[in-house]
N, C-alpha and C positions, 0 to 999 in steps of 0.2 A: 559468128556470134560476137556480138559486142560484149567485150569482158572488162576490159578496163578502158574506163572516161578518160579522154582527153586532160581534165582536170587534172590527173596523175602527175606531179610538179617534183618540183627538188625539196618540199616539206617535207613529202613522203621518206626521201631517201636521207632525210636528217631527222628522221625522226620525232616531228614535233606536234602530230595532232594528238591529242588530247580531250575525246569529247565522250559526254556521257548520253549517248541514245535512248532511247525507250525500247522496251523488246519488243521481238518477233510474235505475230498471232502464227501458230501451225495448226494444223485441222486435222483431226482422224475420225474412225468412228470402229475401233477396237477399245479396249476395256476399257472401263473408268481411272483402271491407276495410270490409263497410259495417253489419257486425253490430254490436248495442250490446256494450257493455263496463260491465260491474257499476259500476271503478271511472272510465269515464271515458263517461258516456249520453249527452252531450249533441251532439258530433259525429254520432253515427250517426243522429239527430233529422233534425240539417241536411242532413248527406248525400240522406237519404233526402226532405226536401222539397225541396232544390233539386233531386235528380231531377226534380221529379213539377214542377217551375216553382213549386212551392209559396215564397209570401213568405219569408226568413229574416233580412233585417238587420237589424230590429229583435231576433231571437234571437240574433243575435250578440253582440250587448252585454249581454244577462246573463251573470253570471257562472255556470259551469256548474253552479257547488255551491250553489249560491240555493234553488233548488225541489227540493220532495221530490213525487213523483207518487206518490198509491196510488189501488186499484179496490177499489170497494163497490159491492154491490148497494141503490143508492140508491131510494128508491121516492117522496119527493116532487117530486127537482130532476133534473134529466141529469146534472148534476156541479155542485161545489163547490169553494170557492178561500179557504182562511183565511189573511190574510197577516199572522196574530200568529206564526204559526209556518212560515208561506210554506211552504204543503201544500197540492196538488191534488190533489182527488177526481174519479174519474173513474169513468163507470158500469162494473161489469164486463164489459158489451160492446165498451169500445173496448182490452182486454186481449187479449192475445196467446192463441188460442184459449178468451177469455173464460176463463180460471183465475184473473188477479188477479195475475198476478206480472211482469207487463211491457206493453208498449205494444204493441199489435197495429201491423202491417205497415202504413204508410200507404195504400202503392197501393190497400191492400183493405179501407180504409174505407168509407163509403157518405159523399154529398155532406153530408149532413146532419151524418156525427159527426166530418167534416174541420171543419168550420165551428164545432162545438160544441169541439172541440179548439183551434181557434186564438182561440175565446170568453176559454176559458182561459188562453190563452199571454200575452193583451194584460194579463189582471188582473195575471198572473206580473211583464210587464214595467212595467208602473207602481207593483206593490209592489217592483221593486227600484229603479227612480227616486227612490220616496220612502223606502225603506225602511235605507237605509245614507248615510252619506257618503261620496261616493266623488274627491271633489277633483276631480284632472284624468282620472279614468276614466270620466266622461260624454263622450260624444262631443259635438259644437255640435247632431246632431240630440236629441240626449239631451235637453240643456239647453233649445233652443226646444219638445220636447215638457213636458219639467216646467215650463218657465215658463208657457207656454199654460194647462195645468191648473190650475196656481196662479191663473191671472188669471180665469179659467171658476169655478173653486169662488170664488172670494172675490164674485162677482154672481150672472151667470147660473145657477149650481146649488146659492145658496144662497137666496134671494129670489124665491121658485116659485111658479108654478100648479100644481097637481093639479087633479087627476079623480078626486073620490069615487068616482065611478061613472062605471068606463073607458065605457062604453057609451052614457052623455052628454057625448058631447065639449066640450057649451058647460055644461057644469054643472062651476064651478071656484071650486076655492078658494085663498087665498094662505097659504102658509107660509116661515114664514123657519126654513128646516133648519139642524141642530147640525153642528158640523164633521165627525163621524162619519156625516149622512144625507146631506151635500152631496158628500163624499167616493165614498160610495156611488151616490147617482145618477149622478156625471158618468162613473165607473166604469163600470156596467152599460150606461150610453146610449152610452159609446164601444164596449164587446164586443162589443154586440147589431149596432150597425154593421159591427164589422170578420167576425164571424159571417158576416152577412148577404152582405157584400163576397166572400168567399170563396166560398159555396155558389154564391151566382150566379153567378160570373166560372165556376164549374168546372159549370155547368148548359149556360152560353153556349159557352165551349170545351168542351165533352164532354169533358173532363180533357185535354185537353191542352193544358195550360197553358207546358209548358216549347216546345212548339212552334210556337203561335201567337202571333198580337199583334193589339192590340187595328185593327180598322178601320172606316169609318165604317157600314156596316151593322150591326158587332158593338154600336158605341157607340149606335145608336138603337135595338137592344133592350133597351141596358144602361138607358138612358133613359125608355123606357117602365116598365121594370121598377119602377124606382128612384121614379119618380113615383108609379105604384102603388100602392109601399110605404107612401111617404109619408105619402099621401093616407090612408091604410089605417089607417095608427099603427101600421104595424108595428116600426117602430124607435124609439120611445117609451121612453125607461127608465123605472126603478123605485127606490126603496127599502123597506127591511124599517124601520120607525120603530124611534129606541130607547128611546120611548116606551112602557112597558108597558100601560098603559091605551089606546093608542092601537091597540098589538098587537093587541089583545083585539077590537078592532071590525076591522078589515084585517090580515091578515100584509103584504101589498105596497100601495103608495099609487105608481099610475103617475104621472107627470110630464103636463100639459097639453104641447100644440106648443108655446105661446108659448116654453116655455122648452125645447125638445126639442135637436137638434142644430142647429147652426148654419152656416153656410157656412163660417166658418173654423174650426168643428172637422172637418168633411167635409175639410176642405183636408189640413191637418193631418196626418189620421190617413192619407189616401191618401198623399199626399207622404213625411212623415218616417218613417211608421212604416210604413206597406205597401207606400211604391218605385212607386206607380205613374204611369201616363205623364200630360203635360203635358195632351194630350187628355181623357183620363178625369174627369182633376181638371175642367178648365173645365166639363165638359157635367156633372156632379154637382155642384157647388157652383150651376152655373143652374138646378138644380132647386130646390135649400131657398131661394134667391133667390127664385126664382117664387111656391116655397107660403108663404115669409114675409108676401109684399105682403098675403096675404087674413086674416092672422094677427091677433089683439090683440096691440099689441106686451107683450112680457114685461115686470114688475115693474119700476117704477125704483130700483137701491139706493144713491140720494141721499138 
């Protein structure tokens, strides 16, 4: 998926866009209190995912006027996310009878384009972390999520291993990425998670998420899954280099494990930004715990 534009520069990471967008159209066709509103979309978002138990406090802390959503018919990525001008592109199938002018009905997504939908939402919420100042209108979980990030790109995602070739996992090499490709990797390797988090939990509850809770049968298939993945590389991020010569040989340079997610970004993102239970977190975080020990440890940036 293309998640984050190349545009993604060292503004972002000082902090200095400042712009005021028009809001988002979303589209339903459940109640009247809960229809979008041209001039006011971003309620009827929420409404319609905490129906569905779908995550939202981390949506709650953008501000509504931040993103602009539009539909293309994309044909390299599922969607895209430019946060020079904090725009999301979104395929024309997750469009309200696929026309392009709103946000299809959540209920009547398919697992896949929930999850490819809240890919989006997380790049949305970290480019308004970093992308305004906002003084005392970050919440404390705000803050320990932008401080986290901060502390992750200035080592872990910037002082890397790749994988020339995804496909030889022990074939790697070291690069020290530009504040623009470090930005980007810890970016897509946190979406590709929170993605992932979503589709599963809503494969594990058969959607019903606002009804159920997690218990310890649900957790050791969540377990198994999550190992899996791991082990798989399926939660691996990426960057687009903004090296043009380097382009030219790779459009994408995946991330080795060493430097993939770590037990306190798993923490993290389950905790502050997707609410979930005290359970969940421990048996996920003893996963990348377990796949670390067999790992080369990542780069020293001493």
């Amino acid at each position: 998926m293309k998640n984050v534009g190349r545009t993604i520069g060292l503004f972002i990471l000082a902090s200095l866009i400042s712009l005021n967008m028009p809001g988002i159209v979303w589209s339903g066709e459940d109640a009247p209190s809960s229809r979008p509103s041209p001039r006011h979309p971003w309620p009827a978002l929420l409404q319609q995912a905490e129906t569905l138990g779908l995550p939202t406090g981390f949506l709650k802390h953008i501000d509504p006027e931040f993103v602009t959503v539009t539909f293309e018919d994309l044909r390299t990525y599922a969607a895209e996310y430019h946060p020079q001008d904090h725009t999301m592109i979104l395929n024309m199938r997750l469009s309200f009878n696929e026309a392009g002018g709103a946000l299809a009905d959540l209920a009547r997504m398919t697992h896949h384009d929930i999850a490819l939908l809240y890919h989006e939402l997380l790049h949305a919420y970290l480019d308004y972390l970093y992308a305004t100042d906002h003084g005392q209108a970050l919440t404390p979980d705000d803050r320990r999520v932008l401080a986290f990030a901060n502390g992750q790109m200035a080592c872990h995602y910037r002082f890397v291993r790749i994988n020339p070739i995804r496909q030889l996992k022990g074939a790697t090499e070291l690069r020290f990425l530009s504040n623009q490709d470090s930005w980007e990797v810890m970016n897509e390797t946190w979406a590709v998670f929170v993605g992932w988090v979503l589709w599963t939990k809503l494969e594990l509850f058969q959607e019903h998420l606002a009804t159920k809770g997690w218990t310890p049968p649900l957790i050791e298939q969540w377990t198994k899954r999550l190992t899996d993945a791991v082990e798989a590389g399926d939660l691996l991020g990426y960057y687009e280099p903004d090296d043009p010569e380097e382009r030219r040989i790779a459009r994408k340079r995946f991330i080795a494990p060493s430097n993939g997610l770590t037990p306190q970004d798993v923490e993290i993102l389950l905790t502050d930004v997707l609410g979930e239970s005290p359970e969940l977190v421990q048996a996920s975080t003893a996963v990348f715990e377990q796949y670390q020990t067999g790992l080369e440890a990542p780069p020293s940036c001493e």
